[in-house]
C-alpha positions as CSV (number, residue, x, y, z in Angstrom):
1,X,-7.6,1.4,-25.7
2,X,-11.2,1.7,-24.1
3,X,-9.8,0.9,-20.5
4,X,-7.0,3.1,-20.9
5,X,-9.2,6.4,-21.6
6,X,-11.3,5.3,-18.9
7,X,-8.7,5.2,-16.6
8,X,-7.9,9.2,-18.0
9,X,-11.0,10.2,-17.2
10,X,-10.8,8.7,-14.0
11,X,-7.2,10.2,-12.8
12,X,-9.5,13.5,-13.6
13,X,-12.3,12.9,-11.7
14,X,-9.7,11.8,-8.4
15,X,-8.3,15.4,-9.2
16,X,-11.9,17.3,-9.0
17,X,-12.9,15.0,-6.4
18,X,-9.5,16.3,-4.5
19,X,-10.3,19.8,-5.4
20,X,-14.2,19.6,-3.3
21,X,-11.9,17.7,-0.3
22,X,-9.3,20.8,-0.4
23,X,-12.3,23.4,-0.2
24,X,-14.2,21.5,2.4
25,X,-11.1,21.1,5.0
26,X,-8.8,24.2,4.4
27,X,-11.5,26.9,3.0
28,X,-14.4,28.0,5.1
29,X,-17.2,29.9,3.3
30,X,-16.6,33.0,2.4
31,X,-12.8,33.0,3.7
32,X,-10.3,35.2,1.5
33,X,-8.2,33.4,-0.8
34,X,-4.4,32.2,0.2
35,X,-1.7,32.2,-1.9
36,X,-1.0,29.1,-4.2
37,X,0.3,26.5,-2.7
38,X,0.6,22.3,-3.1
39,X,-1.8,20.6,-1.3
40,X,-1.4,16.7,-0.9
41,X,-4.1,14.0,-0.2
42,X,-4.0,9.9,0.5
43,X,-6.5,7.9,-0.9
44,X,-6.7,4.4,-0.2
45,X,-7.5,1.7,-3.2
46,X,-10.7,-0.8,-3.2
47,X,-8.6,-3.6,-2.7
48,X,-5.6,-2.7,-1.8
49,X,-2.7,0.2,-1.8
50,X,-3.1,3.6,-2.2
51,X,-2.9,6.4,-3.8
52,X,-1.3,10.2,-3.5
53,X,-2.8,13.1,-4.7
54,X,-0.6,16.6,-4.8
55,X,-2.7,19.2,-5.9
56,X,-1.5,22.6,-6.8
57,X,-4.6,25.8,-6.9
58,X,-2.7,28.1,-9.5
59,X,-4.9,31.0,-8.5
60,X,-5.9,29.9,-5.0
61,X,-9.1,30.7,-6.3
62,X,-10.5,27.4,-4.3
63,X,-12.3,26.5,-7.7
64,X,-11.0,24.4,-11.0
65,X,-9.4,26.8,-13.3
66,X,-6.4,27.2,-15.8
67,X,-3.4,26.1,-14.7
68,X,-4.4,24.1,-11.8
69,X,-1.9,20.9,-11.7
70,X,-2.8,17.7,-10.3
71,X,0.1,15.2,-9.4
72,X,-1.1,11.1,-9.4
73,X,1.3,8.3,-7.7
74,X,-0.1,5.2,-7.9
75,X,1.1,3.1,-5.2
76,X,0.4,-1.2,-5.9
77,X,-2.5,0.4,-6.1
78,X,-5.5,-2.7,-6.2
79,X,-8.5,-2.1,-8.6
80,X,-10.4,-5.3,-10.2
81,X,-7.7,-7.5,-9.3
82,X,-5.0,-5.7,-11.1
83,X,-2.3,-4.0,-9.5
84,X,-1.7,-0.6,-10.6
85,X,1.4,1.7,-10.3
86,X,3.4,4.7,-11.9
87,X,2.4,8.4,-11.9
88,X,-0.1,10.7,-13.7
89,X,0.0,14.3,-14.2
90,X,-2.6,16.7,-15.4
91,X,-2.7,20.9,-16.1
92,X,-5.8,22.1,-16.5
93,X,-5.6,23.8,-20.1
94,X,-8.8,25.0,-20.4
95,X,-12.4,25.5,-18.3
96,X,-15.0,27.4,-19.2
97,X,-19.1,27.6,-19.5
98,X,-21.3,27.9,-22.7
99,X,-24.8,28.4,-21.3
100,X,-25.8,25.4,-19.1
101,X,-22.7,23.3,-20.9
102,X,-19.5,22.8,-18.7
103,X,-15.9,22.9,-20.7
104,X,-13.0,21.2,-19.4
105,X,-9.6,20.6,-21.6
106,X,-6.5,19.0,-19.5
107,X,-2.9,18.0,-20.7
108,X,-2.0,14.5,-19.4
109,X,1.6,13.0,-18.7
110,X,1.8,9.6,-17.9
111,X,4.5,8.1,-16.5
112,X,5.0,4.0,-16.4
113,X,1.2,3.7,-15.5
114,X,-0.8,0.5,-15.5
115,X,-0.5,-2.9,-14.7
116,X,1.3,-6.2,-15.3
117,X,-1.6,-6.8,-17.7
118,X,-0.9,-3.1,-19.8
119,X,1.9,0.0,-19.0
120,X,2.0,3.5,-21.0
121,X,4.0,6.5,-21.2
122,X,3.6,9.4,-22.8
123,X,1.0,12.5,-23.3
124,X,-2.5,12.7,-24.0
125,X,-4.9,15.3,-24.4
126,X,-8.9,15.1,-22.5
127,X,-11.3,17.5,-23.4
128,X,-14.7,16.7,-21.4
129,X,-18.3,18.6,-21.9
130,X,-21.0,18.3,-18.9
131,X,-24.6,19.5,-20.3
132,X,-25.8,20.1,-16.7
133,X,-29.1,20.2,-17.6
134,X,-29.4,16.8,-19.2
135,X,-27.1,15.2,-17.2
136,X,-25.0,14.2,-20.3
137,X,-21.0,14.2,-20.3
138,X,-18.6,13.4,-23.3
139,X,-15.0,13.6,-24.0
140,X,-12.0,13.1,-26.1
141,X,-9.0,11.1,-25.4
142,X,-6.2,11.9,-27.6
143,X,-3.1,10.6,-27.5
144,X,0.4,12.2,-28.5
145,X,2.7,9.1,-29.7
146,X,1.7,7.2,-26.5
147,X,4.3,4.2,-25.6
148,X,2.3,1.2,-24.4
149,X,3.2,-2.3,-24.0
150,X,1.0,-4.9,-23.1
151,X,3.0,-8.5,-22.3
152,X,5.7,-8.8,-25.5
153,X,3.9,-6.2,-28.0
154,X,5.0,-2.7,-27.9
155,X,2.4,-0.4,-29.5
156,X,2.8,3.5,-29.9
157,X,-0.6,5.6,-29.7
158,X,-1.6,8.6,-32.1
159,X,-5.2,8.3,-32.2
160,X,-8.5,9.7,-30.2
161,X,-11.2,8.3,-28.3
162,X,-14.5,9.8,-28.6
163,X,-16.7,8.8,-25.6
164,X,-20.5,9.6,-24.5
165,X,-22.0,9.0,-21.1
166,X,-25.1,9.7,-20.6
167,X,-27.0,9.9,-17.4
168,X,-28.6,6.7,-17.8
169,X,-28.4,3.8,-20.3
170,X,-25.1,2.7,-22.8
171,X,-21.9,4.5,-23.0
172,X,-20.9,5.3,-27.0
173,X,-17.0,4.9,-28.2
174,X,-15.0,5.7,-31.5
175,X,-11.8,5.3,-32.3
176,X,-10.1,7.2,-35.0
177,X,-6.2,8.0,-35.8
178,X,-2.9,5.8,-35.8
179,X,-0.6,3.2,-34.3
180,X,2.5,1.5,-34.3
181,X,1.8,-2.2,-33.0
182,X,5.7,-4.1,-33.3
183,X,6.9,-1.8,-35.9
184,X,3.6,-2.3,-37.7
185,X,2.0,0.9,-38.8
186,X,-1.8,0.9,-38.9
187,X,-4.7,3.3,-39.5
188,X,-8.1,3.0,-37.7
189,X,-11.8,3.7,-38.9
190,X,-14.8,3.1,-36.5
191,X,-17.2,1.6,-38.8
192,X,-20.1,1.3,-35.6
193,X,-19.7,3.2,-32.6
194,X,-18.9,0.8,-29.5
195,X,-21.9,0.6,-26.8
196,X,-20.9,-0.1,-24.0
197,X,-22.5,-1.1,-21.1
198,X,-22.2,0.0,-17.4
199,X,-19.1,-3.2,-16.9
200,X,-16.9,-1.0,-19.6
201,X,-17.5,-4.0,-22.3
202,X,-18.8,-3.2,-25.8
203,X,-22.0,-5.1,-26.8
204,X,-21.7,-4.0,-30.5
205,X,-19.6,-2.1,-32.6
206,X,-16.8,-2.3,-35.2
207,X,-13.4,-0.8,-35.6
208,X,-11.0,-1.1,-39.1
209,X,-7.4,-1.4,-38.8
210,X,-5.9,-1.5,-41.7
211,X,-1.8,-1.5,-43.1
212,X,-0.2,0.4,-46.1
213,X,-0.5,-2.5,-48.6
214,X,-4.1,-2.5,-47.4
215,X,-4.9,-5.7,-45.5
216,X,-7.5,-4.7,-43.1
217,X,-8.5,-6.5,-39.9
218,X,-12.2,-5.9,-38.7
219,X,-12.4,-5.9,-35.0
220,X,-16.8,-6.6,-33.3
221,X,-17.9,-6.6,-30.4
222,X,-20.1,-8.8,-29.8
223,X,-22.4,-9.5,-26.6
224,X,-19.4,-11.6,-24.5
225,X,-16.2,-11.3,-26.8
226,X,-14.5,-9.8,-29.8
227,X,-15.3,-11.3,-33.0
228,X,-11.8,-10.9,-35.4
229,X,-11.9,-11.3,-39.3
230,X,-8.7,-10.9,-41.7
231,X,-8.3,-9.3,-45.1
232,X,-5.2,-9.7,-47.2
233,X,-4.0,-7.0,-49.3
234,X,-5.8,-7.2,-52.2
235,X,-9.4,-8.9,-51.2
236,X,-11.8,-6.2,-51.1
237,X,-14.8,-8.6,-50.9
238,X,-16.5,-9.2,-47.7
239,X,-15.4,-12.5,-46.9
240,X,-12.5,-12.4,-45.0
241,X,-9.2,-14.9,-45.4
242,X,-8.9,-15.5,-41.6
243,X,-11.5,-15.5,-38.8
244,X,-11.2,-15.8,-34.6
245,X,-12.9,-14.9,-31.7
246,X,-11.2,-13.6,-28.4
247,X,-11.9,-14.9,-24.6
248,X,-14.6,-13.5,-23.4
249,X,-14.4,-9.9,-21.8
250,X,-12.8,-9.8,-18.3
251,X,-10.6,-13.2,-18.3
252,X,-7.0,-13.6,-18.5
């Protein structure tokens, strides 16, 4: 869940950071506005691939504003030793300032994006607020019956993410919503928020998923894995039926 907002936010950021490349090579200061027009961009992948960026100025206004589109092709695309493919597409929805705080909302469709490893489809919604005087950005994820699957399991997404970055230190996440994992309908609580650290894996926190007969499973992080403990419907103790622990964070 985690990675995938991550990767949102970042399909945003390659928009913006296509929006300063588009002023810098076509708009000298101070030079009238055009009319709107696509504008498309190739950026190569860290290890690997590329990737194409079509970006569409609704108001040829040169800056971010409503309606501007942004068109993402992935293309075996190499980042962290995954390879990534499919499309994104954002509108902005939303952008606006409230005294020194930046407002940005954007309306996702993805399109068969991810890896081997994880592949979704579907719509999403990212609001994202910048206090540019602290240095402090948060946003929302939210997703709009997202299809993933991830190796045999095929999960659909109804639920938000809640992040916080701040300028320096631990990243805070929480989950809250619904999903579908194999036909399996479950409800989620964040009972800590998630810190994470600066490698995108939690170091503490706890999320509740829980069915309609009311088994729950309680999902930690601890420092190097995910710590897993089972209710049944019916125990509402503290000591769970069933216990694991996942590999630790990063291996296969």
């Amino acid at each position: 869940m985690l990675d995938t907002s991550g990767l949102a936010f970042s399909t945003m950021m390659m928009g913006s950071a296509a929006t300063s490349l588009r002023n810098a090579s076509f708009r000298a200061p101070g030079a009238p506005a055009v009319l709107a027009r696509p504008e498309k961009f190739k950026s190569t992948c860290p290890g690997g691939g590329e990737v194409m960026i079509d970006v569409l100025d609704a108001d040829a206004g040169g800056d971010l504003s409503v309606g501007d589109t942004f068109k993402i092709d992935f293309r075996s695309c190499v980042v962290e030793g995954d390879i990534v493919s499919g499309r994104s597409e954002f509108v902005v929805a939303a952008h606006r300032f409230e005294g020194m705080t930046e407002i940005t909302e954007l309306d996702f469709r993805f399109e068969a994006l991810g890896s081997a490893q994880m592949r979704w489809t579907g719509a999403a919604r990212a609001a994202l607020r910048s206090d540019l005087r602290r240095g402090t950005e948060s946003y929302v994820v939210t997703y709009r019956d997202l299809a993933v699957t991830r190796g045999s399991h095929a999960m659909r997404w109804s639920f938000s993410v809640d992040m916080v970055r701040p300028p320096i230190g631990n990243q805070l996440a929480s989950v809250k919503g619904a999903m579908i994992v194999d036909g399996l309908p479950l409800q989620l609580r964040q009972d800590e928020p998630f810190v994470m650290a600066v490698d995108r894996h939690p170091r503490s926190g706890q999320v509740t998923a829980s069915d309609k007969q009311g088994a729950r499973l309680q999902i930690e992080a601890l420092r190097r894995r995910y710590a897993y403990r089972l209710f049944r419907a019916g125990n509402d103790g503290e000591t769970a039926d069933a216990a694991s622990e996942s590999k630790p964070y990063g291996s296969r």
